[in-house]
PQR file with spaces between the fields and no chain letter, atoms N, CA, C, O and H, PARSE charges and radii, in Angstrom:
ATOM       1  N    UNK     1      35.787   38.923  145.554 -0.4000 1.5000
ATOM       2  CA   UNK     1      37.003   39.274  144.844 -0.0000 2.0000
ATOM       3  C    UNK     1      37.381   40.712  145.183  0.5500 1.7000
ATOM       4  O    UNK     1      36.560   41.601  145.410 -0.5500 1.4000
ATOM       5  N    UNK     2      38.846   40.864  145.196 -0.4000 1.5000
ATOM       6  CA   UNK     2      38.908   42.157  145.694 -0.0000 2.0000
ATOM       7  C    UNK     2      39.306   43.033  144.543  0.5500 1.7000
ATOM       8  O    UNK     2      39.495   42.499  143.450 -0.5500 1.4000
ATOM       9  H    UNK     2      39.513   40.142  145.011  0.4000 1.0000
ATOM      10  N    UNK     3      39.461   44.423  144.697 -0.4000 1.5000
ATOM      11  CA   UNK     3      39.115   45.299  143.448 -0.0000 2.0000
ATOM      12  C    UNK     3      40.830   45.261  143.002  0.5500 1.7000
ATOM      13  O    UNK     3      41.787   45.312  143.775 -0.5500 1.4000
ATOM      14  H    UNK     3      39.308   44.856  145.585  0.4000 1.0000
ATOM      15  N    UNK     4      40.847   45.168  141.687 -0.4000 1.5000
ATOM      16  CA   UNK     4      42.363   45.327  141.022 -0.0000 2.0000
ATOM      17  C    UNK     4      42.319   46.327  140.312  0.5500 1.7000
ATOM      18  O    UNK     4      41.407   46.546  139.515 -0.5500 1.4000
ATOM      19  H    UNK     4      40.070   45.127  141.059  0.4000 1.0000
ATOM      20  N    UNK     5      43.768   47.428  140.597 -0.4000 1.5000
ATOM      21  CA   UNK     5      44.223   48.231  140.031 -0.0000 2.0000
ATOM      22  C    UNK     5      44.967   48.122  139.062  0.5500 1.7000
ATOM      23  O    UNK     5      45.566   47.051  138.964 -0.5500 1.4000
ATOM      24  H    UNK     5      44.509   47.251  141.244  0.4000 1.0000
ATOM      25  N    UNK     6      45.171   49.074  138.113 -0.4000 1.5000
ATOM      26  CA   UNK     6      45.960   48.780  137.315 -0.0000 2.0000
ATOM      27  C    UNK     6      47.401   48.654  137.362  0.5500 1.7000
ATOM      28  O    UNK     6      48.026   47.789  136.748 -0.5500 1.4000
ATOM      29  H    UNK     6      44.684   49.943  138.193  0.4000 1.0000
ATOM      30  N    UNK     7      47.936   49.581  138.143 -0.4000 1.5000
ATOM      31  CA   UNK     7      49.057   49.834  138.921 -0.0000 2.0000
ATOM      32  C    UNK     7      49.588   49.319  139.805  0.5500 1.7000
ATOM      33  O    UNK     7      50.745   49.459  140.204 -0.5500 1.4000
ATOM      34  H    UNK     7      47.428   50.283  138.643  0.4000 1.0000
ATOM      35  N    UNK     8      48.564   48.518  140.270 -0.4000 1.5000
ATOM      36  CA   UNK     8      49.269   47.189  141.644 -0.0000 2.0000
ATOM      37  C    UNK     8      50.512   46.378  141.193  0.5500 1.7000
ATOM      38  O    UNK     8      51.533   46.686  141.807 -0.5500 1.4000
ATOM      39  H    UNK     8      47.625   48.404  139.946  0.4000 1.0000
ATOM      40  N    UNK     9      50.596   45.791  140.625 -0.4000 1.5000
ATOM      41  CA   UNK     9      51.797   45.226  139.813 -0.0000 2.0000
ATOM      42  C    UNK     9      53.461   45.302  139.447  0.5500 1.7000
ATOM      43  O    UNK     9      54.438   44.623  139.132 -0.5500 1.4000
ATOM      44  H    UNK     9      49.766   45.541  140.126  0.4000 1.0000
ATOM      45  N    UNK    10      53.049   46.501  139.707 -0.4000 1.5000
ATOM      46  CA   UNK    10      54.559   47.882  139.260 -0.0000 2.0000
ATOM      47  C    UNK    10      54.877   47.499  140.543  0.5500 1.7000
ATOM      48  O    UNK    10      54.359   46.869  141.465 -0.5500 1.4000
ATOM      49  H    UNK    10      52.255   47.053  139.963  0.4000 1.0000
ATOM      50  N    UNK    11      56.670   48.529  140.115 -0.4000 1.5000
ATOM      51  CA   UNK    11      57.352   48.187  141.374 -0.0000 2.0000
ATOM      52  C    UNK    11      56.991   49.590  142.005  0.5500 1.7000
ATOM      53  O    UNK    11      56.669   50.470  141.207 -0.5500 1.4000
ATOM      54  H    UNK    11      57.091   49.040  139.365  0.4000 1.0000
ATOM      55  N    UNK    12      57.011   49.899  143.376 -0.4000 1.5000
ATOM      56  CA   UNK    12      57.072   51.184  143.988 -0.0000 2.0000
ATOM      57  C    UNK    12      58.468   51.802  144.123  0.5500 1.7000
ATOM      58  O    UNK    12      59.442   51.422  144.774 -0.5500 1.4000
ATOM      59  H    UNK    12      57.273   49.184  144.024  0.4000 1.0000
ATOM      60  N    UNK    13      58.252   53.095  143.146 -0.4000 1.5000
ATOM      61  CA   UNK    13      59.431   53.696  143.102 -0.0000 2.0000
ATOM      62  C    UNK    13      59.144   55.101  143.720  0.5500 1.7000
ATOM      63  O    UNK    13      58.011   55.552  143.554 -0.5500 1.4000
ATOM      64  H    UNK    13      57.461   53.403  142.617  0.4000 1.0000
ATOM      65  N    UNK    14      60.338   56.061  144.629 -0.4000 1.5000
ATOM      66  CA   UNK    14      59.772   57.495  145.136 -0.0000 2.0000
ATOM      67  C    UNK    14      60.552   58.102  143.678  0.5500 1.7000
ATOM      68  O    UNK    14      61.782   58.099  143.630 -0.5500 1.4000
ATOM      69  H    UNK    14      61.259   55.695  144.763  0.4000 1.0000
ATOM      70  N    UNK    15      59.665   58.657  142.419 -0.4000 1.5000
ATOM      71  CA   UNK    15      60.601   59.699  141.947 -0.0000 2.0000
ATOM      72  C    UNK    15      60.171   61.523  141.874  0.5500 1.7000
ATOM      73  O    UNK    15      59.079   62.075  142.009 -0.5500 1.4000
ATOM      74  H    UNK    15      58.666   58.660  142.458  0.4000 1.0000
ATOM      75  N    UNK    16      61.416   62.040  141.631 -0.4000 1.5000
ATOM      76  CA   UNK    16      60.937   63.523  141.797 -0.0000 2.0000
ATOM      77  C    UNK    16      61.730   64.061  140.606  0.5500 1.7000
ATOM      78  O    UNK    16      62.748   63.728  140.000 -0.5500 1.4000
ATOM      79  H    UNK    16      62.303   61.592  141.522  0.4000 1.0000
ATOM      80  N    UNK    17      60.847   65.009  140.536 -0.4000 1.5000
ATOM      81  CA   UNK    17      60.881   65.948  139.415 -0.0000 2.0000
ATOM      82  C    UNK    17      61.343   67.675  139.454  0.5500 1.7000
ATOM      83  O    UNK    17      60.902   68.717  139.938 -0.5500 1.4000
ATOM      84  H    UNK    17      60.019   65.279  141.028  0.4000 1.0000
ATOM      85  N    UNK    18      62.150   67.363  138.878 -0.4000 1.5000
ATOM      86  CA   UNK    18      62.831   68.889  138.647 -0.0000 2.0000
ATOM      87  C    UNK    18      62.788   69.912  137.647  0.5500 1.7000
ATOM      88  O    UNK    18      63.337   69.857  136.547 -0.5500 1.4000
ATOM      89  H    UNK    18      62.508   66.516  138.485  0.4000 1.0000
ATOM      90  N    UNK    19      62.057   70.904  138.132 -0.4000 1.5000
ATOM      91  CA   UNK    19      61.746   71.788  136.613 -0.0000 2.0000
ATOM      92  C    UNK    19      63.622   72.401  137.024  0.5500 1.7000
ATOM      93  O    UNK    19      64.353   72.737  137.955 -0.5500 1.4000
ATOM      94  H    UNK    19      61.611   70.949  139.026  0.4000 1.0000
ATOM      95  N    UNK    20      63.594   72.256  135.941 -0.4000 1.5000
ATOM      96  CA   UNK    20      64.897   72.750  135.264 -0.0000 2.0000
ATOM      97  C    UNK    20      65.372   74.130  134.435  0.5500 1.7000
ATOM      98  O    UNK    20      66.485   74.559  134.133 -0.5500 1.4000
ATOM      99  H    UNK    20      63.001   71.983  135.184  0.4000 1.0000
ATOM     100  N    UNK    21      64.252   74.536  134.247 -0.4000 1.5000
ATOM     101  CA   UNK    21      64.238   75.928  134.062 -0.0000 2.0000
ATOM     102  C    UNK    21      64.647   76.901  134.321  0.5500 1.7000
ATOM     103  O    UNK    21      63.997   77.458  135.206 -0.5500 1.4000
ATOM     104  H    UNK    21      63.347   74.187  134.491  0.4000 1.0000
ATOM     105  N    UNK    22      65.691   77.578  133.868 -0.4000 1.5000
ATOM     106  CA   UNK    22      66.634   78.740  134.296 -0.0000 2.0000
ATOM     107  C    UNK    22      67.142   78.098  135.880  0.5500 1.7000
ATOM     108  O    UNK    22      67.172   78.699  136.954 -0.5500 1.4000
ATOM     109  H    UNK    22      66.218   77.125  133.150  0.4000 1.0000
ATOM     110  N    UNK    23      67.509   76.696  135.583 -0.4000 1.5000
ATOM     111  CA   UNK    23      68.408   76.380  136.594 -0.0000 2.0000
ATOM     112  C    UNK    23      69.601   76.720  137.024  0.5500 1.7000
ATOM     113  O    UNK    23      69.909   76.815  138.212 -0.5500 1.4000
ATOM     114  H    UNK    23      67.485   76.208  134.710  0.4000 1.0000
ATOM     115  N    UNK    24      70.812   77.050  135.445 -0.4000 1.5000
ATOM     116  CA   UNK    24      71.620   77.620  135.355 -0.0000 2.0000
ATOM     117  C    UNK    24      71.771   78.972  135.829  0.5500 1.7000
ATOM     118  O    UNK    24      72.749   79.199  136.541 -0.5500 1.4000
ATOM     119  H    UNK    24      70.562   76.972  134.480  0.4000 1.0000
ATOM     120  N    UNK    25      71.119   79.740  135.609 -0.4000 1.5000
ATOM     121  CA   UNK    25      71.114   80.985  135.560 -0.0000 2.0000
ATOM     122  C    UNK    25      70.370   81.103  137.671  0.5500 1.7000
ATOM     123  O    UNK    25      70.861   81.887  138.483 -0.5500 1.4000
ATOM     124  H    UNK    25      70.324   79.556  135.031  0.4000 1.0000
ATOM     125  N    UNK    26      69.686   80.530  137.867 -0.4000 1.5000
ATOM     126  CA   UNK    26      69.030   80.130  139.657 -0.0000 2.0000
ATOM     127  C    UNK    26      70.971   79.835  139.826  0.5500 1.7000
ATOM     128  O    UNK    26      71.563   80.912  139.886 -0.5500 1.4000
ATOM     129  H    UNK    26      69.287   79.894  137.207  0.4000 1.0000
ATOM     130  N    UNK    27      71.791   78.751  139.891 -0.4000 1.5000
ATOM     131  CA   UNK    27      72.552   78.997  140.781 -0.0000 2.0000
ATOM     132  C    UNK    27      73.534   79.848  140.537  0.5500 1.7000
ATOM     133  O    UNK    27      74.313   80.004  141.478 -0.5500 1.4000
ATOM     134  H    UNK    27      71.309   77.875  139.842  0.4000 1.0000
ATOM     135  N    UNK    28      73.807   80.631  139.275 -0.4000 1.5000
ATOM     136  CA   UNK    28      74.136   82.219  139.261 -0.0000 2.0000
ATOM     137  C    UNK    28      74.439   83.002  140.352  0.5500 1.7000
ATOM     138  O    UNK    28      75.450   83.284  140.995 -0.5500 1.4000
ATOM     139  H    UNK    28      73.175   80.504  138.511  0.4000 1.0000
ATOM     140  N    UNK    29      72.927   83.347  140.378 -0.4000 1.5000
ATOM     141  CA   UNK    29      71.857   84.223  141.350 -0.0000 2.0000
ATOM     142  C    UNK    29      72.774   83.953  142.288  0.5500 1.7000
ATOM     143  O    UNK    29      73.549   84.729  142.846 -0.5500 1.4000
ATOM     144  H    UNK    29      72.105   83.117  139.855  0.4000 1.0000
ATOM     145  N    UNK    30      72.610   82.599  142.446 -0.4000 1.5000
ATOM     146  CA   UNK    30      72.443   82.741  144.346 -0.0000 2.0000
ATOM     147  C    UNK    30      74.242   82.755  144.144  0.5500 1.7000
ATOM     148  O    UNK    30      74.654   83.290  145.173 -0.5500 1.4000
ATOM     149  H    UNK    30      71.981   81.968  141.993  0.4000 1.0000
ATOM     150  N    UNK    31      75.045   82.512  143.550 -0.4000 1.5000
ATOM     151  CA   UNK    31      76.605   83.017  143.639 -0.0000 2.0000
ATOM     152  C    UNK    31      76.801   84.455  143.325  0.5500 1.7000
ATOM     153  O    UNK    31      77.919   84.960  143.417 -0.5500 1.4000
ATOM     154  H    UNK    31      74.710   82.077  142.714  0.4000 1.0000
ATOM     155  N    UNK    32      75.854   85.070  142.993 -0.4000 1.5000
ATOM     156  CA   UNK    32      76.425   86.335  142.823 -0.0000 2.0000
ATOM     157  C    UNK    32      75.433   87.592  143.512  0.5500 1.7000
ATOM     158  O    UNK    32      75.406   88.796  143.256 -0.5500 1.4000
ATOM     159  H    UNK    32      74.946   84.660  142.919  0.4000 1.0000
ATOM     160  N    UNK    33      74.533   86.661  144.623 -0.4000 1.5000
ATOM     161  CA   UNK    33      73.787   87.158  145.650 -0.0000 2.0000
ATOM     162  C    UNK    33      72.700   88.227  144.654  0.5500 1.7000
ATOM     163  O    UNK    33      72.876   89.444  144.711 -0.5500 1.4000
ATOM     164  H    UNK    33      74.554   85.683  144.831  0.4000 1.0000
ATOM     165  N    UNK    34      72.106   87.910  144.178 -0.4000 1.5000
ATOM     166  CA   UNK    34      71.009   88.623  142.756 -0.0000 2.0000
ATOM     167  C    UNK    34      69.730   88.056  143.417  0.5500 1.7000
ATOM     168  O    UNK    34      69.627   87.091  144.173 -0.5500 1.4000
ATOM     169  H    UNK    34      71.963   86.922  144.132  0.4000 1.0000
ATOM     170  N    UNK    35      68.848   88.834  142.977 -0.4000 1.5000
ATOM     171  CA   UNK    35      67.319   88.068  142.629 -0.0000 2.0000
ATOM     172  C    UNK    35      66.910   87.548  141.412  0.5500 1.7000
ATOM     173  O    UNK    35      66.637   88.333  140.504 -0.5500 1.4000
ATOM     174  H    UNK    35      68.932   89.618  142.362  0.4000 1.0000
ATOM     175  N    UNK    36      66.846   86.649  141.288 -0.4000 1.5000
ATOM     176  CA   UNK    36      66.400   85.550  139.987 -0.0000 2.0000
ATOM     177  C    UNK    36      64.813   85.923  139.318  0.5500 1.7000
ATOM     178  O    UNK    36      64.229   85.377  138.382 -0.5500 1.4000
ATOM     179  H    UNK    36      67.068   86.012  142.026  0.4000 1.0000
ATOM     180  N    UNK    37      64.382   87.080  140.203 -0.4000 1.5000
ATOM     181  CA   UNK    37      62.816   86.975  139.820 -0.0000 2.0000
ATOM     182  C    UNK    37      62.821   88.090  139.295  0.5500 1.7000
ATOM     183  O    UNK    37      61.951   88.290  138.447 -0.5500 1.4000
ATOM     184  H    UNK    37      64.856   87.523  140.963  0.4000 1.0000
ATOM     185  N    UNK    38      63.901   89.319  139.646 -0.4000 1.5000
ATOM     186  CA   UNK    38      63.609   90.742  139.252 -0.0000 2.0000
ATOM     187  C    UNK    38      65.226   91.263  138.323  0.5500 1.7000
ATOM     188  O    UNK    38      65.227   92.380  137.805 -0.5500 1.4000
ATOM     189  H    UNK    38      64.608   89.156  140.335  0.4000 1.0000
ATOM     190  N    UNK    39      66.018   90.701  138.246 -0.4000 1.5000
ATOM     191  CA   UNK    39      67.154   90.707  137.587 -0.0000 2.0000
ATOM     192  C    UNK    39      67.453   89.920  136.416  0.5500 1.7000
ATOM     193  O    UNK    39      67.744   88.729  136.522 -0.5500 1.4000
ATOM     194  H    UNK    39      66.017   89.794  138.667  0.4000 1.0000
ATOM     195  N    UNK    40      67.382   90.698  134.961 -0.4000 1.5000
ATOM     196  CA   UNK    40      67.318   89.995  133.521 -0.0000 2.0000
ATOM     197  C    UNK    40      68.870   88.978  133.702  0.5500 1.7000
ATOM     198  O    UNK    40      70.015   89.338  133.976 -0.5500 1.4000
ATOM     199  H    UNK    40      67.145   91.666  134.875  0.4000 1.0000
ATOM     200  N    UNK    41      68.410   87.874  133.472 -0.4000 1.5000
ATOM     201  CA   UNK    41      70.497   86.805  133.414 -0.0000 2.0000
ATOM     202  C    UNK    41      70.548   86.493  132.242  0.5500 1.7000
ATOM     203  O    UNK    41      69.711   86.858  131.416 -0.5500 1.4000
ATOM     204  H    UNK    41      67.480   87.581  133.249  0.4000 1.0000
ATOM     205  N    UNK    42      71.772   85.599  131.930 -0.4000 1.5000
ATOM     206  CA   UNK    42      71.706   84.787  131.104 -0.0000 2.0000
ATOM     207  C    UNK    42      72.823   83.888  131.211  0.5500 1.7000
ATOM     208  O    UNK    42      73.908   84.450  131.059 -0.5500 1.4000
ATOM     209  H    UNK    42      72.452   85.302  132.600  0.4000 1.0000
ATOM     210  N    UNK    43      72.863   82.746  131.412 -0.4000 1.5000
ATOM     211  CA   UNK    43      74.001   82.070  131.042 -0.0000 2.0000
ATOM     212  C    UNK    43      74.788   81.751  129.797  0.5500 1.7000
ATOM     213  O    UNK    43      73.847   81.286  129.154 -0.5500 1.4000
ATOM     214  H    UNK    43      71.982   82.290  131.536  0.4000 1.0000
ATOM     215  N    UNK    44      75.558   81.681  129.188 -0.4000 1.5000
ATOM     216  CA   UNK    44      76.782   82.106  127.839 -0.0000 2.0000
ATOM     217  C    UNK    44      77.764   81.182  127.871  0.5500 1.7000
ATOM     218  O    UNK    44      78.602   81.003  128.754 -0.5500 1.4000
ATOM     219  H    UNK    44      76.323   82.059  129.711  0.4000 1.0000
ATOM     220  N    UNK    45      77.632   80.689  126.999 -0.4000 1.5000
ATOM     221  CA   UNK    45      78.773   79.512  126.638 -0.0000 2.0000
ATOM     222  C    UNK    45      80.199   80.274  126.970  0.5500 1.7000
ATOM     223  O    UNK    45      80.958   79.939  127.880 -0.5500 1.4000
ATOM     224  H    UNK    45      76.951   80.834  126.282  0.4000 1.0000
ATOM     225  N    UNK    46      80.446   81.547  125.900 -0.4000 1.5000
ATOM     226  CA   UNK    46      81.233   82.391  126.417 -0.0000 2.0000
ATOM     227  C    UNK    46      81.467   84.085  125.824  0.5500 1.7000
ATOM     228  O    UNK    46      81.542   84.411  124.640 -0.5500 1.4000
ATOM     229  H    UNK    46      79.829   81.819  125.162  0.4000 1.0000
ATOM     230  N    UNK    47      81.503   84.488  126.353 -0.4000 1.5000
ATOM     231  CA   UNK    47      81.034   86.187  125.993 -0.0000 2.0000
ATOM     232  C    UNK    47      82.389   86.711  124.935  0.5500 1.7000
ATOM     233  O    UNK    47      82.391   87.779  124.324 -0.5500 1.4000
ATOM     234  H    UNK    47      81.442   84.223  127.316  0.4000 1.0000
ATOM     235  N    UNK    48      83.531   85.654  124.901 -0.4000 1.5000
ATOM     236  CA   UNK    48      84.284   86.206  124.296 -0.0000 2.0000
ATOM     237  C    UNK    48      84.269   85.786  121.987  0.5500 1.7000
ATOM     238  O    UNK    48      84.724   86.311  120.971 -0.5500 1.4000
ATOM     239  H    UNK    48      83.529   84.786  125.398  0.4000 1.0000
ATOM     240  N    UNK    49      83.407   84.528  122.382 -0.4000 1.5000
ATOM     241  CA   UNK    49      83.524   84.385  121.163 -0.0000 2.0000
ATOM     242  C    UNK    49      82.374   84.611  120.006  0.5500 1.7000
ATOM     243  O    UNK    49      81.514   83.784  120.309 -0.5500 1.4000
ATOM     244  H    UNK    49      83.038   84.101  123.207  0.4000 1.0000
ATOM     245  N    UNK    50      81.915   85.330  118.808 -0.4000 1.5000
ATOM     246  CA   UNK    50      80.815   85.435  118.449 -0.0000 2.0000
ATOM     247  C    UNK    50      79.931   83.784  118.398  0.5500 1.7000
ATOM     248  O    UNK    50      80.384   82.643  118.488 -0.5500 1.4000
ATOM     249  H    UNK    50      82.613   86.001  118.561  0.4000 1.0000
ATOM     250  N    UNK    51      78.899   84.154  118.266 -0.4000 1.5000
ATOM     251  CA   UNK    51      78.337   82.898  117.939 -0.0000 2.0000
ATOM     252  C    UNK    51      77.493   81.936  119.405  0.5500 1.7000
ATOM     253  O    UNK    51      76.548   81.149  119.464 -0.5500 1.4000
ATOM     254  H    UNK    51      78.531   85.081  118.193  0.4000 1.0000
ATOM     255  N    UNK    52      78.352   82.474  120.316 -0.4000 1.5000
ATOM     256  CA   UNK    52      78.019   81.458  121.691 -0.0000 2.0000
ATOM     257  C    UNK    52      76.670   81.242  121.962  0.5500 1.7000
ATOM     258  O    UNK    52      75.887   82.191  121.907 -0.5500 1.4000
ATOM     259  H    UNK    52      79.120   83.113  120.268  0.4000 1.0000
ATOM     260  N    UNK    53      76.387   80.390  122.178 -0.4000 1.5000
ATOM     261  CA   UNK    53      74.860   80.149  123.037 -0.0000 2.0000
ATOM     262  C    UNK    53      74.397   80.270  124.036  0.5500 1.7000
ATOM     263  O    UNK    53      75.131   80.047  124.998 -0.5500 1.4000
ATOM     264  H    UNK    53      77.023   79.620  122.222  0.4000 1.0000
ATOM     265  N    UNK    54      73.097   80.641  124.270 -0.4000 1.5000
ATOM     266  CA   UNK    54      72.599   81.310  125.828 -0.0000 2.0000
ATOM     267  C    UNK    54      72.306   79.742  125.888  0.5500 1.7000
ATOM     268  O    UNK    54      71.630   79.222  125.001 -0.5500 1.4000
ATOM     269  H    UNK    54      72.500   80.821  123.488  0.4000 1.0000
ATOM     270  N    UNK    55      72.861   78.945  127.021 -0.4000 1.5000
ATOM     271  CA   UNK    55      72.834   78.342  128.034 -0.0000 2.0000
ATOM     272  C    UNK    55      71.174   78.336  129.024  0.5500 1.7000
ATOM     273  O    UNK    55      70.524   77.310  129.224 -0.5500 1.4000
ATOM     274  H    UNK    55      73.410   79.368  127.742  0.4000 1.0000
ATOM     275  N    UNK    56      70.909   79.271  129.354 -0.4000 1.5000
ATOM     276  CA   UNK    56      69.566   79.359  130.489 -0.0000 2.0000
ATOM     277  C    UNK    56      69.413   81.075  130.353  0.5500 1.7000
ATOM     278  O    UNK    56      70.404   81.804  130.382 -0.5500 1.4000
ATOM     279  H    UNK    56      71.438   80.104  129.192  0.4000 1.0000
ATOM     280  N    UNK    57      68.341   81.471  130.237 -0.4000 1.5000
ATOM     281  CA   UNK    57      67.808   82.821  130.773 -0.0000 2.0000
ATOM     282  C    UNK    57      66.432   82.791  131.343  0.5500 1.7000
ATOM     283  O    UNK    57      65.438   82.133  131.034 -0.5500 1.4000
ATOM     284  H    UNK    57      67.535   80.879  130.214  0.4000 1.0000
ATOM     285  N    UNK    58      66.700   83.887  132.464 -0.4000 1.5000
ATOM     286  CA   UNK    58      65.175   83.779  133.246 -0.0000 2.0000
ATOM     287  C    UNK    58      64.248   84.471  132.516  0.5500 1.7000
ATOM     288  O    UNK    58      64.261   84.789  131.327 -0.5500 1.4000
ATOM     289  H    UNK    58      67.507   84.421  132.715  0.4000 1.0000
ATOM     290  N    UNK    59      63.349   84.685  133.474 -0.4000 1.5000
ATOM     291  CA   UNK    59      62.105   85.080  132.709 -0.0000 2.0000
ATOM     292  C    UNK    59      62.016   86.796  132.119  0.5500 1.7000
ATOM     293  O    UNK    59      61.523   87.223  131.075 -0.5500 1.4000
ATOM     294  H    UNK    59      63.338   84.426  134.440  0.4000 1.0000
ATOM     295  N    UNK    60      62.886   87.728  133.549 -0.4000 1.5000
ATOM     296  CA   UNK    60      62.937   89.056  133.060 -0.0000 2.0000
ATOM     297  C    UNK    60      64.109   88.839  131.859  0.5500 1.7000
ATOM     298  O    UNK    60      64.276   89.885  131.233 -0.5500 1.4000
ATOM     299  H    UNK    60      63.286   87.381  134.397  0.4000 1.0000
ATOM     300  N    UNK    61      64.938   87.752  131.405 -0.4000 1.5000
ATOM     301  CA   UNK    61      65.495   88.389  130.440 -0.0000 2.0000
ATOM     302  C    UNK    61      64.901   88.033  129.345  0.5500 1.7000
ATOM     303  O    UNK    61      65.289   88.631  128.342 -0.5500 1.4000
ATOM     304  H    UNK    61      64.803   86.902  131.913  0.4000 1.0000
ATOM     305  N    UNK    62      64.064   87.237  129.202 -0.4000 1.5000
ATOM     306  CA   UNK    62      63.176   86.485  128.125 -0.0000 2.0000
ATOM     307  C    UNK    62      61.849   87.706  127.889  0.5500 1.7000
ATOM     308  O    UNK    62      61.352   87.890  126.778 -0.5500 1.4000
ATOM     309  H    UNK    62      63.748   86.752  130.017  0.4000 1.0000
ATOM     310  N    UNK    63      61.419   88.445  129.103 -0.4000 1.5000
ATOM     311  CA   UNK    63      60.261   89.031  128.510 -0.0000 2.0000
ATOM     312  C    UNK    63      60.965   90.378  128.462  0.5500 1.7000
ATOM     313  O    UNK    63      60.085   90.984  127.852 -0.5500 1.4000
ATOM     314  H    UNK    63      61.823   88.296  130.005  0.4000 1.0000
ATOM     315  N    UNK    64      61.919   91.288  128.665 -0.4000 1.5000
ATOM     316  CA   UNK    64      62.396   92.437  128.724 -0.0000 2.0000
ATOM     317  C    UNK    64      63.626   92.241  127.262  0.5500 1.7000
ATOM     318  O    UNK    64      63.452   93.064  126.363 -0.5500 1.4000
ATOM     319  H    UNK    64      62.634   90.796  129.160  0.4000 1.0000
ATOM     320  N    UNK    65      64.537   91.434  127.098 -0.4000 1.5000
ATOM     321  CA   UNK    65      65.053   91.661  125.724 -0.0000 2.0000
ATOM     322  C    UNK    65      65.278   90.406  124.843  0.5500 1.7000
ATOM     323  O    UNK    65      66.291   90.198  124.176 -0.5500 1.4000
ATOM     324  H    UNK    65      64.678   90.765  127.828  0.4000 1.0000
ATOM     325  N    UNK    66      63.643   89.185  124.978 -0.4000 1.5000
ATOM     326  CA   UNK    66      63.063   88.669  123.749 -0.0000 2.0000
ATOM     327  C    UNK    66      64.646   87.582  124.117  0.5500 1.7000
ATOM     328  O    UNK    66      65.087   87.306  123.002 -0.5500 1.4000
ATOM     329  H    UNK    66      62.820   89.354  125.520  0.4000 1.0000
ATOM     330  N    UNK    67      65.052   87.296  124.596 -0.4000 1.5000
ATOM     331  CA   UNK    67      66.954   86.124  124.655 -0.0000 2.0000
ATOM     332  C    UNK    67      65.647   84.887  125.437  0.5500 1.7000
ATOM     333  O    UNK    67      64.958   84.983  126.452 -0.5500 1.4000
ATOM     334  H    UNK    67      64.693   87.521  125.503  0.4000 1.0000
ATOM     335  N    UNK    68      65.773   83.808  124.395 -0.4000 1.5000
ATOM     336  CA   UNK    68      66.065   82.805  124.737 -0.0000 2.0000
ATOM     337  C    UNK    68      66.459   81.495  124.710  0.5500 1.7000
ATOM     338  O    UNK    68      66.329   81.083  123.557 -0.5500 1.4000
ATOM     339  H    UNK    68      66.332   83.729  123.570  0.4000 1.0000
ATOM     340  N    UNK    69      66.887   80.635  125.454 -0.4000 1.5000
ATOM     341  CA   UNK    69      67.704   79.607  125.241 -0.0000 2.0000
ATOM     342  C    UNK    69      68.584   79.065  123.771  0.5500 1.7000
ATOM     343  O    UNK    69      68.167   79.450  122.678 -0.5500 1.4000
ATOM     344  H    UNK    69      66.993   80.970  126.391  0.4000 1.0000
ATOM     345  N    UNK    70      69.196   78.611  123.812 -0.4000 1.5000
ATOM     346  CA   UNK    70      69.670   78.561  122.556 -0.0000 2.0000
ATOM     347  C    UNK    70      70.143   79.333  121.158  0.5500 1.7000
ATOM     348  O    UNK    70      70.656   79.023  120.083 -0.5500 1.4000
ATOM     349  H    UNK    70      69.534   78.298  124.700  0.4000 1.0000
ATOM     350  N    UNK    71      69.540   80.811  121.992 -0.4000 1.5000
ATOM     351  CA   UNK    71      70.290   81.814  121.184 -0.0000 2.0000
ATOM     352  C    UNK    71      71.194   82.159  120.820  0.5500 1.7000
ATOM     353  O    UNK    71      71.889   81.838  121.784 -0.5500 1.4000
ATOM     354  H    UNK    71      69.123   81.063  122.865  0.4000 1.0000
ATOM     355  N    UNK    72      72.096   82.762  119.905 -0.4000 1.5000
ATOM     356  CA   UNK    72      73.133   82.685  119.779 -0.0000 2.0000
ATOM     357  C    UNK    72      73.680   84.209  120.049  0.5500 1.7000
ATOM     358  O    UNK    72      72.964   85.207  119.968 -0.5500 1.4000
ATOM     359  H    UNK    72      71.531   83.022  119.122  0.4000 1.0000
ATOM     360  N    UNK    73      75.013   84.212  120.371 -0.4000 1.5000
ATOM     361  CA   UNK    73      75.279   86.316  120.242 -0.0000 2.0000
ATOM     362  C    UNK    73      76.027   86.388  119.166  0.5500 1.7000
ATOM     363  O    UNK    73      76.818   85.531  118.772 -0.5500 1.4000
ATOM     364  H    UNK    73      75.595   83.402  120.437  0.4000 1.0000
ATOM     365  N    UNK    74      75.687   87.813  118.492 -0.4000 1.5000
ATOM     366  CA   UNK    74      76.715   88.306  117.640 -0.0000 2.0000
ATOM     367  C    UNK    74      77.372   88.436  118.153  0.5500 1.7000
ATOM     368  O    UNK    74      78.432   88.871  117.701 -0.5500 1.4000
ATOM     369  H    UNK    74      75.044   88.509  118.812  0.4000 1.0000
C-alpha cells in the first residue's frame, strides 16, 4: 500500500501572499521618489478635515511619533 497524505485530495492551487503593510504609504514612496525605510509617512483620508484617519504609516512614523493606523487627526 502506498503512503497517504493528508493533502493528496485537495485541488492544487499556486497562492501568494501579500504582506500589506504600509502598502499605501510603499506606493507613496515610490511616487514621490522617498525612502520608505528612513522617511516617517502616513497616508490620510484627508488633511483638510478634523477627524480623518491614517490610512497606512510606516514604521519610522509609528516608532518616531507613536501614529498608527486607524488614527484619527485633530
Amino acid at each position: 500500500m502506498g503512503e497517504f497524505h493528508l493533502y493528496d485530495k485537495l485541488p492544487r492551487e499556486q497562492i501568494i501572499c501579500v504582506d500589506m503593510n504600509s502598502y499605501y504609504v510603499s506606493c507613496m514612496a515610490l511616487l514621490e521618489n522617498l525612502d520608505v525605510n528612513t522617511v516617517p509617512m502616513a497616508v490620510v483620508g484627508s488633511l483638510k478635515r478634523p477627524g480623518a484617519v491614517v490610512l497606512s504609516a510606516n514604521r519610522p512614523m509609528k516608532e518616531r511619533f507613536k501614529v498608527r493606523t486607524r488614527h484619527t487627526l485633530l
